[in-house]
Structure formats: C-alpha cells, structure tokens
Backbone as JSON Lines, residues from 0, in Angstrom:
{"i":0,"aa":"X","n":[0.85,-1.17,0.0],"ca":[0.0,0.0,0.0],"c":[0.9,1.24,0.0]}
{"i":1,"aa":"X","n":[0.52,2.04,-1.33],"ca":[1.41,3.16,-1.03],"c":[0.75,4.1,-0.36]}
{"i":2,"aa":"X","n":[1.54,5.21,1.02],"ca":[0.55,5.8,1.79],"c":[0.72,7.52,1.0]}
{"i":3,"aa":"X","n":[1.09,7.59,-0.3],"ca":[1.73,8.98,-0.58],"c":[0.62,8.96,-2.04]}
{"i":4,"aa":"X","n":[-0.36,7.92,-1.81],"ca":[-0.99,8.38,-3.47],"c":[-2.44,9.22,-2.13]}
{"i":5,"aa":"X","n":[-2.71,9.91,-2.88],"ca":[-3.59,10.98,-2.18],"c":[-5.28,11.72,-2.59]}
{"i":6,"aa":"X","n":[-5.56,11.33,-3.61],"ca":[-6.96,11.44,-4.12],"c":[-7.25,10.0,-5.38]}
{"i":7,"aa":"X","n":[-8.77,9.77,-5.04],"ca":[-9.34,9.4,-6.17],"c":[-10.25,9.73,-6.47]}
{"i":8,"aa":"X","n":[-11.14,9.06,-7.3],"ca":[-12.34,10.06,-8.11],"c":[-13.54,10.65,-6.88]}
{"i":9,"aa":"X","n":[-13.56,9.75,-5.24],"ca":[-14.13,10.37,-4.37],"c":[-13.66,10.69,-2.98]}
{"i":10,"aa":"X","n":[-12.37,10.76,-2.94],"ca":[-11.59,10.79,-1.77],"c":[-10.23,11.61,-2.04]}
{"i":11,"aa":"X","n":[-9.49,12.7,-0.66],"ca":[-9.28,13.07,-0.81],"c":[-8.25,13.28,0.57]}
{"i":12,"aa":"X","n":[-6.71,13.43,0.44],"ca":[-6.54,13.11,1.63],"c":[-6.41,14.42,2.2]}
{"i":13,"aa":"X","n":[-6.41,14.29,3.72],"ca":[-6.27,15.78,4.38],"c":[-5.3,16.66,4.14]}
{"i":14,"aa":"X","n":[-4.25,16.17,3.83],"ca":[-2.94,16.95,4.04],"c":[-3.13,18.31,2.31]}
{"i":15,"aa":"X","n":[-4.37,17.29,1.72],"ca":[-4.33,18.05,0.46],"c":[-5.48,19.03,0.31]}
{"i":16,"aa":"X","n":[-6.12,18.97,1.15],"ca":[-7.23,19.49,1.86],"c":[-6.71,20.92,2.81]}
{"i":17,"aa":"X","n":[-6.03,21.19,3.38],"ca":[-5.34,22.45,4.38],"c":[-4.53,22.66,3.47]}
{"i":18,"aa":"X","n":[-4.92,23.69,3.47],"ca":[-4.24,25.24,2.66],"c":[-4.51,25.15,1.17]}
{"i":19,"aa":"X","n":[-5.73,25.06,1.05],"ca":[-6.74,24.92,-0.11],"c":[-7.38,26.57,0.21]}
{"i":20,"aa":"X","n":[-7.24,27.15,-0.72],"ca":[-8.08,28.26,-0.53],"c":[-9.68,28.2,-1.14]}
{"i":21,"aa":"X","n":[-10.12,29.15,-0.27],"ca":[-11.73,29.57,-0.1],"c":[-12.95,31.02,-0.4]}
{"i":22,"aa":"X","n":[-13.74,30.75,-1.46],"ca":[-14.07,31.74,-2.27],"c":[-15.35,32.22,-1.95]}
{"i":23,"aa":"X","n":[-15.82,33.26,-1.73],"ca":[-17.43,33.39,-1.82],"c":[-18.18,33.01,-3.21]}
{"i":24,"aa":"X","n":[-19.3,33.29,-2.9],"ca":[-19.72,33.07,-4.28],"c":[-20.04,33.78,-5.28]}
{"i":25,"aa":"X","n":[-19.09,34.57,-5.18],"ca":[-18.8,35.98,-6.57],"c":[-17.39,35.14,-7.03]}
{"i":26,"aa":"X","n":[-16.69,34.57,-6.51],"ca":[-15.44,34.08,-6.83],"c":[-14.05,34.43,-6.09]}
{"i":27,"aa":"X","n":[-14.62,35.09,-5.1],"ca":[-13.56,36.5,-4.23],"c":[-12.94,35.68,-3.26]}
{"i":28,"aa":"X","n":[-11.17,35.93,-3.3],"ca":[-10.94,34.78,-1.97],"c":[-10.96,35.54,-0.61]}
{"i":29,"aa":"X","n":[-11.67,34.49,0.39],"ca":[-11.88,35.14,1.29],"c":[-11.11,34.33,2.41]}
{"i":30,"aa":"X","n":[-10.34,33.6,2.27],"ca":[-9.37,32.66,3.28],"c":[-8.76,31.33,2.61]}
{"i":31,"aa":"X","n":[-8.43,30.54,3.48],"ca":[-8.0,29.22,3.28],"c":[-8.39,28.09,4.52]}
{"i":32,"aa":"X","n":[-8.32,26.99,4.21],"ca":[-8.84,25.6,5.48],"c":[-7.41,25.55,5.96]}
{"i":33,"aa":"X","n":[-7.59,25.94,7.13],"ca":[-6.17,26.07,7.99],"c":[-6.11,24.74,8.68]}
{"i":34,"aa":"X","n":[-7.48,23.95,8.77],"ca":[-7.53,22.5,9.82],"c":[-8.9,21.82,9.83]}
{"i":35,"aa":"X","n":[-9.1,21.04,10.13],"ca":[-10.46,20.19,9.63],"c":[-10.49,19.34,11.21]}
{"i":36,"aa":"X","n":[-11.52,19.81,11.52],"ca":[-12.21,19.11,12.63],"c":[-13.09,18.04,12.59]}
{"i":37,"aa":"X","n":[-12.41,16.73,12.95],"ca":[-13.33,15.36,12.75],"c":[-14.05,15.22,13.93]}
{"i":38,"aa":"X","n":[-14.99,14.78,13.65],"ca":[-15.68,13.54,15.02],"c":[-15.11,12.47,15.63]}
{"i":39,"aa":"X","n":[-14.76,12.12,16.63],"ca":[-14.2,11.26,17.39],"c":[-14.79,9.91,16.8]}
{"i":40,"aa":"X","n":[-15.59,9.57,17.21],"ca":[-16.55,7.8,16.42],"c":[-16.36,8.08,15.08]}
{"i":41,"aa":"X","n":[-17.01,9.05,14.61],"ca":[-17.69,8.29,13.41],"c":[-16.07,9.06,12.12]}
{"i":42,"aa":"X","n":[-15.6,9.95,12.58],"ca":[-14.63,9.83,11.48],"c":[-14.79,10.95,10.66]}
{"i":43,"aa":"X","n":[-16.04,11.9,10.6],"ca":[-16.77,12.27,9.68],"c":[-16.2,13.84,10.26]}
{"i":44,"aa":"X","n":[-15.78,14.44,8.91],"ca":[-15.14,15.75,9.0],"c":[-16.74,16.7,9.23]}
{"i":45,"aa":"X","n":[-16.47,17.61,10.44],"ca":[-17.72,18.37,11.12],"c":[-16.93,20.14,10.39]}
{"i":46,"aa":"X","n":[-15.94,20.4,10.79],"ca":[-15.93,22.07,10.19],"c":[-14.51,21.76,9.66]}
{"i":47,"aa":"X","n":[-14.91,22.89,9.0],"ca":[-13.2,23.28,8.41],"c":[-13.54,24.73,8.87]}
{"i":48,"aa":"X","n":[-11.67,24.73,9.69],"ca":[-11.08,25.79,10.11],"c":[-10.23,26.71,8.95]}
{"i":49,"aa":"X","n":[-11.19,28.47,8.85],"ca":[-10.46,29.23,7.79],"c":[-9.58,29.85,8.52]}
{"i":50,"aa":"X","n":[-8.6,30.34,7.84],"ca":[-7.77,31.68,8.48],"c":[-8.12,32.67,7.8]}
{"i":51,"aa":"X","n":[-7.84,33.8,7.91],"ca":[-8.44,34.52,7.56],"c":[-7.79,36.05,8.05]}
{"i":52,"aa":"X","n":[-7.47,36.78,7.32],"ca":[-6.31,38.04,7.66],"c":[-4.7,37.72,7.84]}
{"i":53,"aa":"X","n":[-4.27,38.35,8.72],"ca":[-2.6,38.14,9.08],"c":[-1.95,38.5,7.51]}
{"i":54,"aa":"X","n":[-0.51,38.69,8.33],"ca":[0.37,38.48,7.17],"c":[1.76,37.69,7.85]}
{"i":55,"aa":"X","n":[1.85,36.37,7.17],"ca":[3.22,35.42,7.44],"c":[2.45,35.12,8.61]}
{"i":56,"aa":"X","n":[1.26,34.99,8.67],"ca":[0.81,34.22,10.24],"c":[0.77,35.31,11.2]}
{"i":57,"aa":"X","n":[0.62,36.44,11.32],"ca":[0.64,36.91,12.32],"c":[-0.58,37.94,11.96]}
{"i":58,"aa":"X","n":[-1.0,38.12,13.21],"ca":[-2.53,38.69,13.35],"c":[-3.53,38.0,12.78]}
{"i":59,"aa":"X","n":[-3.64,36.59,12.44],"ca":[-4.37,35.87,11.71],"c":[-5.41,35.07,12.64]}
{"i":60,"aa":"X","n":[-7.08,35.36,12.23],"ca":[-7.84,34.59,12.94],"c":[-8.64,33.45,12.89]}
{"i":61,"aa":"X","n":[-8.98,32.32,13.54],"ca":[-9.76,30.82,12.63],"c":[-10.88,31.13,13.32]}
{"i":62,"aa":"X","n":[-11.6,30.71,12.14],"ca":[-13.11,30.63,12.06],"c":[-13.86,29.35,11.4]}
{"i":63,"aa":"X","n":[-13.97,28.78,13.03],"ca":[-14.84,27.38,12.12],"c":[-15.79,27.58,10.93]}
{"i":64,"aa":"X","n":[-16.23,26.9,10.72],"ca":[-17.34,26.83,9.29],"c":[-17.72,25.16,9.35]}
{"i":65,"aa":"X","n":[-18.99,25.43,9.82],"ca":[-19.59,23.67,8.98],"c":[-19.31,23.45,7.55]}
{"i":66,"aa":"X","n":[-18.63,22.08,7.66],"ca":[-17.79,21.29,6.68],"c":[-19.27,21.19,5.26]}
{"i":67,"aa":"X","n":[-20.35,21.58,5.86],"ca":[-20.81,21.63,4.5],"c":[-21.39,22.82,3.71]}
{"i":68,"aa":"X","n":[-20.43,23.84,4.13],"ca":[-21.02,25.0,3.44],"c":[-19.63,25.14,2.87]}
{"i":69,"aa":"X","n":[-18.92,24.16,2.2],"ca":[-17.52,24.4,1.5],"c":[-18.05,23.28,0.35]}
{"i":70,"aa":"X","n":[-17.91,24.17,-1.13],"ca":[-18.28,22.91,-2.18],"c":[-16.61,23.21,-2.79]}
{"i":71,"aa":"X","n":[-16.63,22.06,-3.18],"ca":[-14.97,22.46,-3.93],"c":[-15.68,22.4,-5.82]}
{"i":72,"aa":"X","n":[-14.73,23.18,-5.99],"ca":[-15.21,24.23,-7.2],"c":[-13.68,24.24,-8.23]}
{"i":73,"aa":"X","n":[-14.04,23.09,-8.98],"ca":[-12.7,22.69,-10.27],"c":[-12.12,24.26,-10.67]}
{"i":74,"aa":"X","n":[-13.17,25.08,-11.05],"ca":[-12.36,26.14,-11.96],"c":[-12.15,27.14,-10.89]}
{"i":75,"aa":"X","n":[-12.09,27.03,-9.91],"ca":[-11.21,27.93,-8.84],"c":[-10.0,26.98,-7.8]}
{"i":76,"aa":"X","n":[-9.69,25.87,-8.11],"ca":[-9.27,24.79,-7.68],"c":[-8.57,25.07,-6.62]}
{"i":77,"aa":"X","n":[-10.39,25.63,-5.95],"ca":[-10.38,25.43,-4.31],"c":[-11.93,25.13,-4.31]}
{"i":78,"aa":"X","n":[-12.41,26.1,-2.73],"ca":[-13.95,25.87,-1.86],"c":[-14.34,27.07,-2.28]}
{"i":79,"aa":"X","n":[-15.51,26.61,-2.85],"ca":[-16.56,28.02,-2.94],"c":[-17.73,27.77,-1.0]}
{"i":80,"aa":"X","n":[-17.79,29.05,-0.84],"ca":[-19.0,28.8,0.09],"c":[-19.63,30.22,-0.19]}
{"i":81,"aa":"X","n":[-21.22,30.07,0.02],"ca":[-22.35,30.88,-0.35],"c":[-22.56,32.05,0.61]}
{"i":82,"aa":"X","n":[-21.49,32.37,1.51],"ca":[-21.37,33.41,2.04],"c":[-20.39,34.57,2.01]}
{"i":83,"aa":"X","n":[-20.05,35.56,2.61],"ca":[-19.22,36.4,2.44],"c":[-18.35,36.27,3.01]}
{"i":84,"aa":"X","n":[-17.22,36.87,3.24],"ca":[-16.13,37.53,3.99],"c":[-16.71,37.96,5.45]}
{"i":85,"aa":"X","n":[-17.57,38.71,5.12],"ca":[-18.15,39.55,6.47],"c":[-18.89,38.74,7.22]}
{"i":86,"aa":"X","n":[-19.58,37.78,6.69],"ca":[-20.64,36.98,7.45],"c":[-19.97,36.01,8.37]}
{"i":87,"aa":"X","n":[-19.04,35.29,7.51],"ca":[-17.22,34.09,8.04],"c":[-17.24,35.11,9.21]}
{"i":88,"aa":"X","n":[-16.75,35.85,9.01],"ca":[-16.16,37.28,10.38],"c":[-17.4,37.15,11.79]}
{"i":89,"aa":"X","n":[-18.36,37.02,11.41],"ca":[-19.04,37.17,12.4],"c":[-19.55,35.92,13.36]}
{"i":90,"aa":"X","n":[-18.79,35.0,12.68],"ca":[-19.1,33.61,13.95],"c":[-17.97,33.61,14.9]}
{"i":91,"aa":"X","n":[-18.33,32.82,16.22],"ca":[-17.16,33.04,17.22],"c":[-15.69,32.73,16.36]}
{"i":92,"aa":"X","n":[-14.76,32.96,16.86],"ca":[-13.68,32.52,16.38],"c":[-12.36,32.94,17.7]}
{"i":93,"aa":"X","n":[-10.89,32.06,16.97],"ca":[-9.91,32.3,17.8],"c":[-8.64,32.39,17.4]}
{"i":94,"aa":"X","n":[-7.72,33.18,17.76],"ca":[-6.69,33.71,17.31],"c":[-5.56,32.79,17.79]}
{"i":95,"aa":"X","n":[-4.61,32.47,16.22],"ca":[-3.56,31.32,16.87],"c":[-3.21,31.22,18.15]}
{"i":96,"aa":"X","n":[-3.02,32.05,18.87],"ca":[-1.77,31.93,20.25],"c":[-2.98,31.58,21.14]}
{"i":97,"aa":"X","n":[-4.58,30.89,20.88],"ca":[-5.32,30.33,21.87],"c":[-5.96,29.57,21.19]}
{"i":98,"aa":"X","n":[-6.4,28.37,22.38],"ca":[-6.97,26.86,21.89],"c":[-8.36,27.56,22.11]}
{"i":99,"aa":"X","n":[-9.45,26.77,21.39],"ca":[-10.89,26.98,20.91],"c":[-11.44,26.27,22.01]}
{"i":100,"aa":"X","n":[-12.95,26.64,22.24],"ca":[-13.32,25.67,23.47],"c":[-14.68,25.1,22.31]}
{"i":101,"aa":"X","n":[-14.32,23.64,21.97],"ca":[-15.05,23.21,21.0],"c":[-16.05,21.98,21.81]}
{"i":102,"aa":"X","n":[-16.45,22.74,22.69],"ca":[-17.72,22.28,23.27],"c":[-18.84,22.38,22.6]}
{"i":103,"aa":"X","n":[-19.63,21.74,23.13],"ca":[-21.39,21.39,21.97],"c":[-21.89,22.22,22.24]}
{"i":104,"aa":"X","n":[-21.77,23.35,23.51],"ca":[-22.52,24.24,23.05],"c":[-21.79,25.24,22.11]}
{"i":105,"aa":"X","n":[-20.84,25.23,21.9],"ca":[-20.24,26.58,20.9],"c":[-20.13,25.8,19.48]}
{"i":106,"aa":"X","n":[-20.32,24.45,19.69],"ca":[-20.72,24.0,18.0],"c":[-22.46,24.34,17.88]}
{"i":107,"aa":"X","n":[-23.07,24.02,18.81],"ca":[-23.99,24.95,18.64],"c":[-24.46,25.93,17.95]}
{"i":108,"aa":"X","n":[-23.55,27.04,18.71],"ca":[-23.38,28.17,18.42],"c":[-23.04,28.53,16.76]}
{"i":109,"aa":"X","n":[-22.21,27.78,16.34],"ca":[-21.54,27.79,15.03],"c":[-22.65,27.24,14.21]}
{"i":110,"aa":"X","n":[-23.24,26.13,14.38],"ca":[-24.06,25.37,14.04],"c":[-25.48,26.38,13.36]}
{"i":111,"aa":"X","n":[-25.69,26.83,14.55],"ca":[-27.02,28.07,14.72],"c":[-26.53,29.6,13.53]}
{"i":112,"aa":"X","n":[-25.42,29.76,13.5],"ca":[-25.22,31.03,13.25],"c":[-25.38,30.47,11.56]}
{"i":113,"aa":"X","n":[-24.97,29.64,11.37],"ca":[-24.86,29.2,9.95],"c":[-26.63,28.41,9.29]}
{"i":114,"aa":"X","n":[-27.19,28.53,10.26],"ca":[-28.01,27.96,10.1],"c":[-28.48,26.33,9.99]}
{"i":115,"aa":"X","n":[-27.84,25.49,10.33],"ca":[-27.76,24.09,10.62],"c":[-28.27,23.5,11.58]}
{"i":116,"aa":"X","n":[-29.34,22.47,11.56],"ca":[-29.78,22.01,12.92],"c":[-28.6,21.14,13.21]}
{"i":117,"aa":"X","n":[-28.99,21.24,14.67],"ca":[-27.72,20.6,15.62],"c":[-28.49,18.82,16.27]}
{"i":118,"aa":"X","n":[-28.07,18.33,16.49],"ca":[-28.43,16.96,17.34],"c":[-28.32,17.7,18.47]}
C-alpha cells in the first residue's frame, strides 16, 4: 500500500485538503482551510477551520465553518461557500496563540449562526 498516493475520483486526503483556498460566491478569496475538525466515532469531517487576515501568520484569525457549506469548485481549484467575507467574520472565532473551546454548546453556536440544525 502506497501511503503517498492521495486522491481518487471520491476521496481526498487531508494533508491536500489544508491550505486549499476559499471563495465566496462571486469568486472573491476570502481565506484558506487552515484545519479540519473530525468527530471522534464516526470519522466524519464536522468544520473546516479558515484563516483569515494576518500576514506570514501573524494577526491571523480561525473561524470554524460547517464542513458543509464548502463545495470544492474545479475552476477555482479550491472551496466556494455561499457566504461572504463579512458573514465568516461574524461567527465566534480564535486567534492562533489560543486553543478553541469546541464544546457542543459553541458548536452549537456555530451550528445556529450558519443555520444548521444541531443533534
């Protein structure tokens, strides 16, 4: 098994997945997937983490996003998602030099702001 072949026609591995950039849907880039947050059981990727500002990493902030408001989009060969810049901006978020408190209620929270029912 080679572990270095990395997509097929429906799979895709992570490493090729972070630092994929991310477009609204005018075509405008508005970040990149800095990290992808799985589910413990089931395996199943729940948000991708954008960055978003900084320069060389610094002053740069992540902003979860439910993993299904990212379609990947051949002729921008990245993620389109159906929101803005400004709207991304307005869900909680956290700045590298601090860990996220990715408790159910602040997926919740994320969950709600995006409009997604939650379990």
């Amino acid at each position: 098994m080679d572990p270095n072949i990395r997509r097929t026609r429906d799979l895709v591995a992570s490493d090729d997945v972070v630092g994929t950039n991310v477009y609204d849907a005018r075509g405008e880039h508005i970040g990149e997937v800095e990290r992808l947050i799985l589910e413990k059981r089931s395996g199943r990727v729940s948000y991708a983490v954008l960055s978003l500002g900084g320069f060389l990493g610094m002053g740069e902030d992540y902003y979860p996003l439910p993993w299904e408001k990212l379609t990947y989009d051949e002729s921008l060969g990245g993620f389109r998602v159906d929101i803005s810049k400004e709207q991304v901006e307005g869900v909680p978020r956290y700045s590298r030099d601090e860990d996220y408190d990715w408790s159910t209620e602040n997926g919740r929270a994320i969950n709600d702001y995006y409009g997604f029912r939650t379990v």
